[in-house]
MOPAC internal coordinates of N, CA, C and O (Angstrom, degrees):
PM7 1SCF
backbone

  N    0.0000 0     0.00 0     0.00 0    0    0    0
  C    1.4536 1     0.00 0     0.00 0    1    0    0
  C    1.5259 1   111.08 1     0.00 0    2    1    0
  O    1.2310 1   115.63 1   139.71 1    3    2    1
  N    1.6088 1   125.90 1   -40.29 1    3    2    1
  C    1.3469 1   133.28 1  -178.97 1    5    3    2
  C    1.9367 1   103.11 1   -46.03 1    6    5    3
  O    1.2310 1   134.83 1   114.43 1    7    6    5
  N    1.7058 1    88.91 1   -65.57 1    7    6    5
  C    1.4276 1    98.58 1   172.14 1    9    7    6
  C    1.4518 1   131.59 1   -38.37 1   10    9    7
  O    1.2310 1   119.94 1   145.38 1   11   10    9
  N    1.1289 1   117.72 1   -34.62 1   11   10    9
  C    1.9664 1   118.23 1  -174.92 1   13   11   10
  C    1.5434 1    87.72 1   -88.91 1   14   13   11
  O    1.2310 1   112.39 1   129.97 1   15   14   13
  N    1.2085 1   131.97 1   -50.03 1   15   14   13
  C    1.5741 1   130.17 1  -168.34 1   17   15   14
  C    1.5224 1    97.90 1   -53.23 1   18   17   15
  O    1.2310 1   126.92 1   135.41 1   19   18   17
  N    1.1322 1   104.29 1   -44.59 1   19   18   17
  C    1.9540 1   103.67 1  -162.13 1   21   19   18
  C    2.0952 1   105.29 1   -77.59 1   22   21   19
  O    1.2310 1   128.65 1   163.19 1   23   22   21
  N    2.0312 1   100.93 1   -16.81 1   23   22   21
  C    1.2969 1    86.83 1   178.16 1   25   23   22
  C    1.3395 1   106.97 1   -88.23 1   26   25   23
  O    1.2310 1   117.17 1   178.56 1   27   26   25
  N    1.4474 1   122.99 1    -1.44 1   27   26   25
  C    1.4030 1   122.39 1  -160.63 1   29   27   26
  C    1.6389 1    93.41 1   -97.64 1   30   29   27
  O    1.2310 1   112.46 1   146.35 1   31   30   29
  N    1.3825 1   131.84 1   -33.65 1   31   30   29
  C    1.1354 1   143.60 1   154.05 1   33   31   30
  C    1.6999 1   116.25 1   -24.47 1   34   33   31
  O    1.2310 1   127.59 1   110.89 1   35   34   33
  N    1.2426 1   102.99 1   -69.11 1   35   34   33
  C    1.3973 1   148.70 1  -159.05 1   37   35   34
  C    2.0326 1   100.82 1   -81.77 1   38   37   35
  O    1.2310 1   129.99 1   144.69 1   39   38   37
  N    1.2103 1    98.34 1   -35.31 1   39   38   37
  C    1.5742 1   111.58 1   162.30 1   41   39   38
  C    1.6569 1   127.52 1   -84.56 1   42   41   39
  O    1.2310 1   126.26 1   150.55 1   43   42   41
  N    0.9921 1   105.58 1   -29.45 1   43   42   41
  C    1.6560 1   128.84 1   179.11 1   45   43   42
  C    1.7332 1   104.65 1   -66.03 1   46   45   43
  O    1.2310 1   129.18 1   118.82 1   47   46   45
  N    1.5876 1    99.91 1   -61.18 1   47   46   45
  C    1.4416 1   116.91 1  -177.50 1   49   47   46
  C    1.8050 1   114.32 1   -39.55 1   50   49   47
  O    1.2310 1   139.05 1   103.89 1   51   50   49
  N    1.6869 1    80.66 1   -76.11 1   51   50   49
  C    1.7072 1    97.01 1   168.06 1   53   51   50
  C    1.4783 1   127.60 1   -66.00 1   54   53   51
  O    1.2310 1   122.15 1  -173.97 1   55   54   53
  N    1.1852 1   113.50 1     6.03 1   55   54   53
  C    1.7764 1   105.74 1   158.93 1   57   55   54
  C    1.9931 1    95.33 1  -107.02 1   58   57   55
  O    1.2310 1   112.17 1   130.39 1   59   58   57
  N    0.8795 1   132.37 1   -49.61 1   59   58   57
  C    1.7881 1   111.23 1   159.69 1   61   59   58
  C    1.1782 1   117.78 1   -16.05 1   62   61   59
  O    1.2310 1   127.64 1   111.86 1   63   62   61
  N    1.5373 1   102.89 1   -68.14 1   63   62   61
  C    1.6690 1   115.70 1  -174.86 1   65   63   62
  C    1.0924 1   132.57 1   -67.75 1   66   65   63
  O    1.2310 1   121.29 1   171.56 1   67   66   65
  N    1.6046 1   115.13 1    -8.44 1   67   66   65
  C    1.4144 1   121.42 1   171.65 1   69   67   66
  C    1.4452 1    90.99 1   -92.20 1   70   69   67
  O    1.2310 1   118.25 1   121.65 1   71   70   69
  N    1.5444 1   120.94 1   -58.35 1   71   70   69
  C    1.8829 1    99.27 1  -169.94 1   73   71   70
  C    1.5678 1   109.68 1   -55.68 1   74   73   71
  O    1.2310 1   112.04 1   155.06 1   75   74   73
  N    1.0953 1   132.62 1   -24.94 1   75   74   73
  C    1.3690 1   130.39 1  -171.36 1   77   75   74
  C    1.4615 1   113.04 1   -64.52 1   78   77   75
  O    1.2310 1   122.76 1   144.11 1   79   78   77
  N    1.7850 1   112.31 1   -35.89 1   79   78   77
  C    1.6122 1   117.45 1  -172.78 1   81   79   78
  C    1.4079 1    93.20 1   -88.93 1   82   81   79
  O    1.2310 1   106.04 1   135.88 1   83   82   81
  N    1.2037 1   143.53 1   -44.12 1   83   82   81
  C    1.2919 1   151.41 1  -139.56 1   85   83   82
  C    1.5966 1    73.76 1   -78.49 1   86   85   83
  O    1.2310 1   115.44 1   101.02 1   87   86   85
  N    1.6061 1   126.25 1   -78.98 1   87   86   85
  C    1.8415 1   109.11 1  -164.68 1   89   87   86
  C    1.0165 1   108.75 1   -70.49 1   90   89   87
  O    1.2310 1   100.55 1  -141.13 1   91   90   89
  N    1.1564 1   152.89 1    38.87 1   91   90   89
  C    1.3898 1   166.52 1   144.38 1   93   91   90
  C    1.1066 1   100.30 1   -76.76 1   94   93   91
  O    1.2310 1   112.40 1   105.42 1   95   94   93
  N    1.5187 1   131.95 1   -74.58 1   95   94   93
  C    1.0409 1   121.29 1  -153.23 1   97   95   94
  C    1.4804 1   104.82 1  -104.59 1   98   97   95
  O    1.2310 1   119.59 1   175.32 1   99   98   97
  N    1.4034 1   118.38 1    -4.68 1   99   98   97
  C    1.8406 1   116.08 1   162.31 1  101   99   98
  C    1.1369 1   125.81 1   -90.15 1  102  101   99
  O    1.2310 1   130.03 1   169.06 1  103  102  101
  N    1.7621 1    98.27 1   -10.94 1  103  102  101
  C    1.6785 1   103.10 1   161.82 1  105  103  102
  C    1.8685 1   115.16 1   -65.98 1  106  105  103
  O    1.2310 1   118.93 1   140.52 1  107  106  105
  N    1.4259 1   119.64 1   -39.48 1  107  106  105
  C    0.9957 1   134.69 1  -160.59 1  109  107  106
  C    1.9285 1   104.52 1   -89.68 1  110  109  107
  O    1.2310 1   120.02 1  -170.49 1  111  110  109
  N    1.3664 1   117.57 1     9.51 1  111  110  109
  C    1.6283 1   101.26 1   179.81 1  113  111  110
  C    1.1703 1    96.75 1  -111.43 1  114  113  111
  O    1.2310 1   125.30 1    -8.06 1  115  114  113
  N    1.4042 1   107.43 1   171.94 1  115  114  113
  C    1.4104 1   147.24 1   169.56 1  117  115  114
  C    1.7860 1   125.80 1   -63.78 1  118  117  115
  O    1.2310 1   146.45 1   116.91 1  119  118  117
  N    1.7868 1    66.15 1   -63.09 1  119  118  117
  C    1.7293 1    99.32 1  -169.97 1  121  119  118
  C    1.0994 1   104.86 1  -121.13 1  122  121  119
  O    1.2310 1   117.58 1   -13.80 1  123  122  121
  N    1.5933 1   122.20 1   166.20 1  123  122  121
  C    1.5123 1   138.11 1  -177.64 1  125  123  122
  C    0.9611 1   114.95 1   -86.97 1  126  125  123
  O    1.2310 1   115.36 1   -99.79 1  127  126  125
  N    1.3056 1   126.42 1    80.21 1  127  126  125
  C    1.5104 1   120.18 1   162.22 1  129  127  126
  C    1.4715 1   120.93 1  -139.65 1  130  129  127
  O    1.2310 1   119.08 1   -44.33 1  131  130  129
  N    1.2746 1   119.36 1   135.67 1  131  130  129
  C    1.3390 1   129.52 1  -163.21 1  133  131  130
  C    1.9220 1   113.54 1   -43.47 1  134  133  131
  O    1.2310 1   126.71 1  -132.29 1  135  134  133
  N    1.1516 1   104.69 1    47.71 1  135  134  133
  C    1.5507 1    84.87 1  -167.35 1  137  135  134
  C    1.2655 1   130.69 1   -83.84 1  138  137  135
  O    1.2310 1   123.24 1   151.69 1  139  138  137
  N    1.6380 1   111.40 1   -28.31 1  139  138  137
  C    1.1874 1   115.92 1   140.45 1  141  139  138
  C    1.4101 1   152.45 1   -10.74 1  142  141  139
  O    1.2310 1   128.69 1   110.64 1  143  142  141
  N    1.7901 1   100.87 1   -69.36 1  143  142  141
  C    1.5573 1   107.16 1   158.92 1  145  143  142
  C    2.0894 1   117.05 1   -66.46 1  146  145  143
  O    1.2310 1   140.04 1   147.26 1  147  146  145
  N    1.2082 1    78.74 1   -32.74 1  147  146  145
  C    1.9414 1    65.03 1   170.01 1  149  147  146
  C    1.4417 1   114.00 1   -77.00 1  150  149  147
  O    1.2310 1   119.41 1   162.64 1  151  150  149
  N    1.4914 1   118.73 1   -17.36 1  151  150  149
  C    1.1992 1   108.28 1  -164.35 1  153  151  150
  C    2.0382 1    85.91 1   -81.70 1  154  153  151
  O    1.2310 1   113.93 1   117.71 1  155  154  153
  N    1.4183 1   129.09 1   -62.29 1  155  154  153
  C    1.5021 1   127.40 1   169.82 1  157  155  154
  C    1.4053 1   110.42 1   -30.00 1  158  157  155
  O    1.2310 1   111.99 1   132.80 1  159  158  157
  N    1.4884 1   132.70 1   -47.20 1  159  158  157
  C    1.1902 1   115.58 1  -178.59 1  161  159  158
  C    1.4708 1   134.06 1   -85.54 1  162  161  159
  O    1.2310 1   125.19 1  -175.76 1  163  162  161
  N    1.3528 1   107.64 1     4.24 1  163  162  161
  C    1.2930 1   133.33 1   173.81 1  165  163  162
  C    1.7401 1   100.37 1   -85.32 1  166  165  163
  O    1.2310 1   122.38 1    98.64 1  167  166  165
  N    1.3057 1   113.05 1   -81.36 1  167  166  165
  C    1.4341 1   131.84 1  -176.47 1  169  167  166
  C    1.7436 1   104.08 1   -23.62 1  170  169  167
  O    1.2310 1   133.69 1   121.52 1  171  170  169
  N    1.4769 1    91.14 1   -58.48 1  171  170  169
  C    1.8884 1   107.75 1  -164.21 1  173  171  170
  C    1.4637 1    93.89 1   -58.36 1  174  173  171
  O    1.2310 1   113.89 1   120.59 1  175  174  173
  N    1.5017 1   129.17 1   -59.41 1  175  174  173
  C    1.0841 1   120.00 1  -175.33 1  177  175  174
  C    1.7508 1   123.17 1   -65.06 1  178  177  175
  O    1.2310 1   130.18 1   139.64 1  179  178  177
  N    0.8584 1    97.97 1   -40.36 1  179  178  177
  C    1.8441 1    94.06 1   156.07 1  181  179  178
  C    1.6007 1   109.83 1   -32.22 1  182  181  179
  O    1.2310 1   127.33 1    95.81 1  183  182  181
  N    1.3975 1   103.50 1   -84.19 1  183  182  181
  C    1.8089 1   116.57 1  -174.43 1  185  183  182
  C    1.3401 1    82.67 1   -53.54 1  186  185  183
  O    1.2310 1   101.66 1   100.82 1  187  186  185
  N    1.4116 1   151.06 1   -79.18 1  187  186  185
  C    1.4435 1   128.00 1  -151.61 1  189  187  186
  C    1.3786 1   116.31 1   -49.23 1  190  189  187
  O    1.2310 1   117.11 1   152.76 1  191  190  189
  N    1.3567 1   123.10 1   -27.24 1  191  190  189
  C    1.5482 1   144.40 1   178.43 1  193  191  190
  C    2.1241 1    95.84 1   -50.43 1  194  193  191
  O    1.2310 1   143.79 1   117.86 1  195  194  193
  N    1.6365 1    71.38 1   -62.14 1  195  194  193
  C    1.4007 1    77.45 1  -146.76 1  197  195  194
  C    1.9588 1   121.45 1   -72.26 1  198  197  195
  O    1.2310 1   123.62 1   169.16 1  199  198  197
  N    1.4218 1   110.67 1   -10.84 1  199  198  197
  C    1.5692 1   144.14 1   170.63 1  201  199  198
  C    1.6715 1    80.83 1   -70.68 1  202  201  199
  O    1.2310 1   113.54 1    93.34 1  203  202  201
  N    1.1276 1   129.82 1   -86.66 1  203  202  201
  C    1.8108 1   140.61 1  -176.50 1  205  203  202
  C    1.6940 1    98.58 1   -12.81 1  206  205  203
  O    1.2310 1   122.93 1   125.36 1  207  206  205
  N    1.6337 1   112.00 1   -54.64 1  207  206  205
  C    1.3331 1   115.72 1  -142.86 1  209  207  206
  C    1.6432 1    77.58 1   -99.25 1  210  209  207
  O    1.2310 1   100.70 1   147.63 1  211  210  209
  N    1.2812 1   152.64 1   -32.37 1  211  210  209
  C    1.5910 1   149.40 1   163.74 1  213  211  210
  C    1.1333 1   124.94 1   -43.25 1  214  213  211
  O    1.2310 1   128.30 1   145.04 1  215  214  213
  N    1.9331 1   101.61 1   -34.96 1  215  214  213
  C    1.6822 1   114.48 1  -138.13 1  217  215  214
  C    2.0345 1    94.47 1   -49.60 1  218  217  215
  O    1.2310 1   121.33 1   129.90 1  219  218  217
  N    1.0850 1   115.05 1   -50.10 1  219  218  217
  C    1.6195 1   125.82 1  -179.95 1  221  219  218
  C    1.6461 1   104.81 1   -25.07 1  222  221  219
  O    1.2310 1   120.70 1   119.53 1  223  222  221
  N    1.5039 1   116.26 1   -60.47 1  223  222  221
  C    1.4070 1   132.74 1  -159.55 1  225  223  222
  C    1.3919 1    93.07 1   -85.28 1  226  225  223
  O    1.2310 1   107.71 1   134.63 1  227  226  225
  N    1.3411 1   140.53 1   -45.37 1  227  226  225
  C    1.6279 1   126.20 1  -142.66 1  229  227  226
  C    2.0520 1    91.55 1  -111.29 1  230  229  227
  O    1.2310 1   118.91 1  -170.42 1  231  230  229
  N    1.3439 1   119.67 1     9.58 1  231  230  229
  C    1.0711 1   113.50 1  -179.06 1  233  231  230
  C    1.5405 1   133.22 1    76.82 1  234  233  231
  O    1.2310 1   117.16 1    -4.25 1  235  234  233
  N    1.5232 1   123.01 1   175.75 1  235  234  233
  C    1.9968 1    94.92 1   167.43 1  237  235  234
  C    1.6911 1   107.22 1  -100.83 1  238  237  235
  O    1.2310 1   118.73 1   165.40 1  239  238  237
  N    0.6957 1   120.03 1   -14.60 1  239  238  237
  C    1.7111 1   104.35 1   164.66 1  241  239  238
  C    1.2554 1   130.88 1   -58.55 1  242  241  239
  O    1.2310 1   123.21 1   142.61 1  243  242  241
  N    1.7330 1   111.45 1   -37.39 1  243  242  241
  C    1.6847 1   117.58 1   171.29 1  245  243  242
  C    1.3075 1   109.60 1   -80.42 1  246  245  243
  O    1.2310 1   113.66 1   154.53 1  247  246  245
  N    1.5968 1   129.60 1   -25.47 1  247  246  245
  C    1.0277 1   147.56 1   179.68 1  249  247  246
  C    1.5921 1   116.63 1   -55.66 1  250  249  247
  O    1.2310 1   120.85 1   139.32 1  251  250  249
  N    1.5361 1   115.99 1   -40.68 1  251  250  249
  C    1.4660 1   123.86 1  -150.93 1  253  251  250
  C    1.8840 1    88.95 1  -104.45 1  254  253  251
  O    1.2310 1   132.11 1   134.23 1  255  254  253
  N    2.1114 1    94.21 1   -45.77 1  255  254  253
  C    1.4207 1    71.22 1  -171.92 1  257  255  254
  C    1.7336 1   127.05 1   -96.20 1  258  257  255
  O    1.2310 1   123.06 1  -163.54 1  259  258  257
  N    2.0136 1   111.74 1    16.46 1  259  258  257
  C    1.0019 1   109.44 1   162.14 1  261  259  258
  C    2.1158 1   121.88 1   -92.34 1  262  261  259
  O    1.2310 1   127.93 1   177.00 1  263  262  261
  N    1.6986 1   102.35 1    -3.00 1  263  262  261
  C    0.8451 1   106.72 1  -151.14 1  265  263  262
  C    1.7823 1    99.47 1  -106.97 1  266  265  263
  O    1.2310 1   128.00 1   126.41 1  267  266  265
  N    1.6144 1   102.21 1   -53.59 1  267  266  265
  C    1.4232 1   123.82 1  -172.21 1  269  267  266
  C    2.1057 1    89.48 1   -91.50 1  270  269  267
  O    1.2310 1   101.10 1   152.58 1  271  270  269
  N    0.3405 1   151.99 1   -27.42 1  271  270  269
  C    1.4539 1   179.52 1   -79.53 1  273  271  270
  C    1.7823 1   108.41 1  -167.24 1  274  273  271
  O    1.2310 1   131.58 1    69.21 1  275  274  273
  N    1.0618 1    95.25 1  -110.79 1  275  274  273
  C    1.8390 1   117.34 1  -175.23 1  277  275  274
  C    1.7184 1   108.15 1   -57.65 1  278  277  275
  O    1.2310 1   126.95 1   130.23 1  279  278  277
  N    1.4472 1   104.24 1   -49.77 1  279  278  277
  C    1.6127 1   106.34 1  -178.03 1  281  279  278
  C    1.7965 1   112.39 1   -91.33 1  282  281  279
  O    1.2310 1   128.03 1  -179.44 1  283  282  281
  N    1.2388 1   102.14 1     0.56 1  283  282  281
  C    1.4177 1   101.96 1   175.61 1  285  283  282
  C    1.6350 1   102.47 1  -107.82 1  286  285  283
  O    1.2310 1   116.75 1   169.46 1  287  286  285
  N    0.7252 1   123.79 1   -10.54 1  287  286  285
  C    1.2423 1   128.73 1   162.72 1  289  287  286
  C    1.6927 1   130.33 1   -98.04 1  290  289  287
  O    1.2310 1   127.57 1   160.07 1  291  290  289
  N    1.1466 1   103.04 1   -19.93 1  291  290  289
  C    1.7467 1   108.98 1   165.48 1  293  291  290
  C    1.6896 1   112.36 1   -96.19 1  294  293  291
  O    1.2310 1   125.06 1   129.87 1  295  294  293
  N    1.1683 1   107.89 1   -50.13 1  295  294  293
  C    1.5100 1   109.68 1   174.73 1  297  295  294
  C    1.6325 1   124.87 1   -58.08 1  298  297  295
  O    1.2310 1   111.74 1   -31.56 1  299  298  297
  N    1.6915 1   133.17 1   148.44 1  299  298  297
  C    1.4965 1   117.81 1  -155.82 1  301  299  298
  C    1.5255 1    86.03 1  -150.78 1  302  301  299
  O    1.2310 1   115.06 1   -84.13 1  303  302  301
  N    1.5053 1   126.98 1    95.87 1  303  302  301
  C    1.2648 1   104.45 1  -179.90 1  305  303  302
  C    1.4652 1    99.46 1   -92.49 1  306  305  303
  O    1.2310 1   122.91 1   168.45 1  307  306  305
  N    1.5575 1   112.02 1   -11.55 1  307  306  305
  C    1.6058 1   102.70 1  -164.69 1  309  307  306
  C    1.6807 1    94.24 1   -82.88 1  310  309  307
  O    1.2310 1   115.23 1   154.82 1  311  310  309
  N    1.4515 1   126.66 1   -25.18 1  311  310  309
  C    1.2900 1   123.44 1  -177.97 1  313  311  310
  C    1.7654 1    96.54 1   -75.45 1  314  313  311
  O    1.2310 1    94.29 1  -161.23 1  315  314  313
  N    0.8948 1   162.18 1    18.77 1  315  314  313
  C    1.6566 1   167.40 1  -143.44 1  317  315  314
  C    1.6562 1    95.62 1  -148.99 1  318  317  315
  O    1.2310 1   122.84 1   147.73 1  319  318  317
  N    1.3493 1   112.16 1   -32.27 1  319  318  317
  C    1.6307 1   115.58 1  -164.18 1  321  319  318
  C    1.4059 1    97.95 1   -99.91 1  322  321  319
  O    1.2310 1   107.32 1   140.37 1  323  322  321
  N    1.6204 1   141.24 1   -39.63 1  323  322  321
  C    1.1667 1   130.89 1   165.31 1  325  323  322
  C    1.2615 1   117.45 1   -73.54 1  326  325  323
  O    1.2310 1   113.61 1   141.29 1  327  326  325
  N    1.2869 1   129.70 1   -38.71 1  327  326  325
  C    1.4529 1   110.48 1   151.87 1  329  327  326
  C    1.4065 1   134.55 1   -33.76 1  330  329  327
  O    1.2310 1   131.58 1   123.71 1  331  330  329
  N    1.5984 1    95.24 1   -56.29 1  331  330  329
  C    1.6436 1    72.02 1   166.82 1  333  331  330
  C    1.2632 1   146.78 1   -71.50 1  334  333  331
  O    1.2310 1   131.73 1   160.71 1  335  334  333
  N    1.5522 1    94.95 1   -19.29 1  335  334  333
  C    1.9865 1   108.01 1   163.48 1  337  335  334
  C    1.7111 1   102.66 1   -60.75 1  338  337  335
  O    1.2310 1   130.54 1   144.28 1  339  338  337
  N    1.0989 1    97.27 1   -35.72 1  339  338  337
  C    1.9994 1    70.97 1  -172.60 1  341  339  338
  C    1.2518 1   102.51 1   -72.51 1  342  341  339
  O    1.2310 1   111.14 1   152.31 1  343  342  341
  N    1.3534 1   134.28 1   -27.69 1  343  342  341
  C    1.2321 1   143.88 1  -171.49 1  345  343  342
  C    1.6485 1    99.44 1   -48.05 1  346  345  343
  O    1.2310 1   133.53 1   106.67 1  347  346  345
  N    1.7455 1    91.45 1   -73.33 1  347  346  345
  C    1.9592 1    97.04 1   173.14 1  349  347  346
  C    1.6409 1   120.39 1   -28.98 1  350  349  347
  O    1.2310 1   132.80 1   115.60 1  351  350  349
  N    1.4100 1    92.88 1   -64.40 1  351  350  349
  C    0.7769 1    96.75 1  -169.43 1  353  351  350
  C    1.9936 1   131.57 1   -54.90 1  354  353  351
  O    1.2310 1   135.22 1   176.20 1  355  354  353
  N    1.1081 1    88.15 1    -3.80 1  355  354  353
  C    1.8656 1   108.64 1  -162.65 1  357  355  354
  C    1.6424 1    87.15 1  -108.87 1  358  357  355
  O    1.2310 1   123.22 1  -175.83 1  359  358  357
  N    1.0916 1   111.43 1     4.17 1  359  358  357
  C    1.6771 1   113.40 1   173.89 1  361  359  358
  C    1.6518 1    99.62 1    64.38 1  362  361  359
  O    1.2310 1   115.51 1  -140.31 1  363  362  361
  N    1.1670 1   126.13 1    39.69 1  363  362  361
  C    1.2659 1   125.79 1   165.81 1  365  363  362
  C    1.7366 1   124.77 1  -107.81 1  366  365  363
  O    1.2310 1   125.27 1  -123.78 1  367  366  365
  N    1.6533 1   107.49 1    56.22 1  367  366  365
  C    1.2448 1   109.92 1  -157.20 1  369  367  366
  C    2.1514 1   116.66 1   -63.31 1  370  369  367
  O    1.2310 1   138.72 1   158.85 1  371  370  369
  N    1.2882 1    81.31 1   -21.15 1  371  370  369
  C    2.0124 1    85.49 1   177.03 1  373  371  370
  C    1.6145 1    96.76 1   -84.66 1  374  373  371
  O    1.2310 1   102.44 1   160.11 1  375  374  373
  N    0.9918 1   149.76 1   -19.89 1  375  374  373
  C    1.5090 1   147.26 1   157.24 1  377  375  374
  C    1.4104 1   113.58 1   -57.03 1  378  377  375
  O    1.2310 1   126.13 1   137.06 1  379  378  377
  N    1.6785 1   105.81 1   -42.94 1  379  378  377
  C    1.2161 1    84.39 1  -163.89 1  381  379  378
  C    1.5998 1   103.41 1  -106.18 1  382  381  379
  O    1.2310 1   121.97 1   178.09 1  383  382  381
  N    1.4218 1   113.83 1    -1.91 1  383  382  381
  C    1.6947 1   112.05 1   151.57 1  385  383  382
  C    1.6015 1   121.05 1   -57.92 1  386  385  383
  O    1.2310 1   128.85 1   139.60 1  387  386  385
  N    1.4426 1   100.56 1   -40.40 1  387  386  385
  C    1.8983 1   104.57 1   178.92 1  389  387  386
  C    1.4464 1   102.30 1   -56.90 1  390  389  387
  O    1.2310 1   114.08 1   137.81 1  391  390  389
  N    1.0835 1   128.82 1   -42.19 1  391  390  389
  C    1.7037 1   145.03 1  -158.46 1  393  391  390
  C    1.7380 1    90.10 1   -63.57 1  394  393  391
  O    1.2310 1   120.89 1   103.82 1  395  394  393
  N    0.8615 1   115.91 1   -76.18 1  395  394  393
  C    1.6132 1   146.81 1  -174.64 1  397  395  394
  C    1.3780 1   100.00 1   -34.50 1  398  397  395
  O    1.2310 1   125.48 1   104.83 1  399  398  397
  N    1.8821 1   107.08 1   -75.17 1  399  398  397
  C    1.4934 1    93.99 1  -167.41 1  401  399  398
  C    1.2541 1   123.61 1   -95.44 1  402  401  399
  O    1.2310 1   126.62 1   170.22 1  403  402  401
  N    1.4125 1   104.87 1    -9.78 1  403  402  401
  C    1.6610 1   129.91 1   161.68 1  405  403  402
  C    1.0153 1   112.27 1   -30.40 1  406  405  403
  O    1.2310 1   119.83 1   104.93 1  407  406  405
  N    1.9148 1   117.93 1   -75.07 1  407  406  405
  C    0.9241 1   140.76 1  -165.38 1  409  407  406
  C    1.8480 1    96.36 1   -54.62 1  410  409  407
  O    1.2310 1   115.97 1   106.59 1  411  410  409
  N    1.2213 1   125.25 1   -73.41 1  411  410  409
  C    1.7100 1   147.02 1  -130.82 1  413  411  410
  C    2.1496 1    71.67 1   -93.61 1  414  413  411
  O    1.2310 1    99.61 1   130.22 1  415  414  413
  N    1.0119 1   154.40 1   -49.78 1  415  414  413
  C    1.3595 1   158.79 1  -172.62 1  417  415  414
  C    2.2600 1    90.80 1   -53.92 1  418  417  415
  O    1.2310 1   137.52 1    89.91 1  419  418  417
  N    1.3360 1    83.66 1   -90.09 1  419  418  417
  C    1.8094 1    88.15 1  -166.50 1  421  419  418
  C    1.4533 1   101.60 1   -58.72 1  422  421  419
  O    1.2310 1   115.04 1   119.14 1  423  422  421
  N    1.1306 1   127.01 1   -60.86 1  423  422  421
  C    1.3008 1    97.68 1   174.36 1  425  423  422
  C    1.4594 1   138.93 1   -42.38 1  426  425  423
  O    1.2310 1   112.62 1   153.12 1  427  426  425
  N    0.7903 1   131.53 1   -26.88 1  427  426  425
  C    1.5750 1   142.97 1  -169.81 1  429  427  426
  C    1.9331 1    86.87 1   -88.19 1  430  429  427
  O    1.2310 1   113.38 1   132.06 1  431  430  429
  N    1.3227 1   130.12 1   -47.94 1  431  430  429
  C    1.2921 1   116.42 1   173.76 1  433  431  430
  C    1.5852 1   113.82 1   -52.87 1  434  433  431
  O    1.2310 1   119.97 1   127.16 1  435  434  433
  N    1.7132 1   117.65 1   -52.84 1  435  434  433
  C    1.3249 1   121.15 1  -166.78 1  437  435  434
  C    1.4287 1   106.74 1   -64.29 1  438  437  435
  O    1.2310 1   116.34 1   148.76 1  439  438  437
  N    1.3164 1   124.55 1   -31.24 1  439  438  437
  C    1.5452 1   131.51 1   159.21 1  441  439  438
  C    1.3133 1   123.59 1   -52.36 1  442  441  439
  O    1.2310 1   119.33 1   127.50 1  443  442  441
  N    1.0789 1   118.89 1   -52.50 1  443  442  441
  C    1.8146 1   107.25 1   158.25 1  445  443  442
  C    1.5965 1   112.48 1   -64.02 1  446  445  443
  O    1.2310 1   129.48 1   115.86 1  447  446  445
  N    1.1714 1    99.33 1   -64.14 1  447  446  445
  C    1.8649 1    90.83 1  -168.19 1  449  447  446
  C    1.6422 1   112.51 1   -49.79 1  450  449  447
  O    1.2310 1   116.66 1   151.46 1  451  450  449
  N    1.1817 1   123.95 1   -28.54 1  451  450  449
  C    1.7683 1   133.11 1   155.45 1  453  451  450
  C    1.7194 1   122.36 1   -45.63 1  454  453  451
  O    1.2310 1   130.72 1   128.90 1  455  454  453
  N    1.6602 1    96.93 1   -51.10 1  455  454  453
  C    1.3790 1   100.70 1   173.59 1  457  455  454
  C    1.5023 1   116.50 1   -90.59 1  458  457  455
  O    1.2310 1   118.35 1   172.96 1  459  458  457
  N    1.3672 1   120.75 1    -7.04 1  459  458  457
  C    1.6654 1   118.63 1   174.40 1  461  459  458
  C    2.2615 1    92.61 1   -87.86 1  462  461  459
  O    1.2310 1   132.75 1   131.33 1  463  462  461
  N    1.2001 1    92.96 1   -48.67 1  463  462  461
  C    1.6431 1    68.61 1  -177.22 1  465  463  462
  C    1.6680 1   125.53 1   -81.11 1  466  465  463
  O    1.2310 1   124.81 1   178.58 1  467  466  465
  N    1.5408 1   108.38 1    -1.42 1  467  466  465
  C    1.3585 1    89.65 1   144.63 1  469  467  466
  C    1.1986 1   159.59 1  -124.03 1  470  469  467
  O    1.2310 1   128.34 1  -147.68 1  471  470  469
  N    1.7735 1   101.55 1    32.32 1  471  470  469
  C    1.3784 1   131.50 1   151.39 1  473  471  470
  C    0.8764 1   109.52 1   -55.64 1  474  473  471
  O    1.2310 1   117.98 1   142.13 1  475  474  473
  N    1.6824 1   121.45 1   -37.87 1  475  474  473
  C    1.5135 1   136.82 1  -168.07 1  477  475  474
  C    1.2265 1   116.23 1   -39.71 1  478  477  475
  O    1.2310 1   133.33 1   101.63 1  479  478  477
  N    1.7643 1    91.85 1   -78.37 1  479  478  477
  C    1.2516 1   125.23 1   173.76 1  481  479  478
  C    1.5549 1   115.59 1   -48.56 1  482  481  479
  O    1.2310 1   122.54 1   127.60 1  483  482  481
  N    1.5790 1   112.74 1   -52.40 1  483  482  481
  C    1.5570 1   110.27 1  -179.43 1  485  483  482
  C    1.5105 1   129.40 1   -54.32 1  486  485  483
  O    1.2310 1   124.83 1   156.97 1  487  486  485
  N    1.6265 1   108.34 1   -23.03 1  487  486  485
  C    1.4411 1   125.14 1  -171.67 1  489  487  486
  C    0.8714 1   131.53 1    75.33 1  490  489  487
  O    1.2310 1   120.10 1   180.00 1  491  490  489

């Protein structure tokens, strides 16, 4: 029971923190392009990286609700995937390829370098 409370905790946080970066950085464009959610789905997977590479040191309660919790709740891959349909759909097919492999490319880097530094850290 501690555990679902701490992911619902841990879920609460990280949907704040995604609307908070998302008008951050949609306050600040020009132009329409999803950069935001790549920039959240990059970030989240980092910290998910890096909770992965802790999980040993921070236990499974800090584990679930910074991991299943905080990064499941800030990170949006299905919001990353309708973007890029509107993208298609707006006939913006190199937008919405960047979106696609952009997204699934850096993330998958920030996910290792998350989980190598916190093996690091864990020892």
């Amino acid at each position: 029971m501690i555990a679902a409370l701490a992911v619902a905790l841990g879920g609460a946080a990280g949907a704040v923190l995604r609307f908070i970066v998302d008008r951050l950085i949609a306050s600040r464009q020009k132009h329409p392009f999803p950069w935001a959610t790549i920039v959240v789905n990059v970030t989240g997977s980092f910290v998910l990286g890096l909770v992965s590479g802790l999980g040993m040191v921070l236990g499974p309660v800090w584990t679930v609700a910074l991991g299943t919790g905080l990064c499941g709740g800030y990170t949006t891959f299905s919001t990353a995937m309708v973007d890029a349909v509107r993208l298609a759909r707006g006939h913006r097919g190199g937008a919405m390829l960047a979106v696609v492999l952009g997204t699934a490319f850096w993330s998958l880097l920030a996910a290792a370098a998350g989980m190598s530094l916190g093996a690091h850290w864990a020892g």
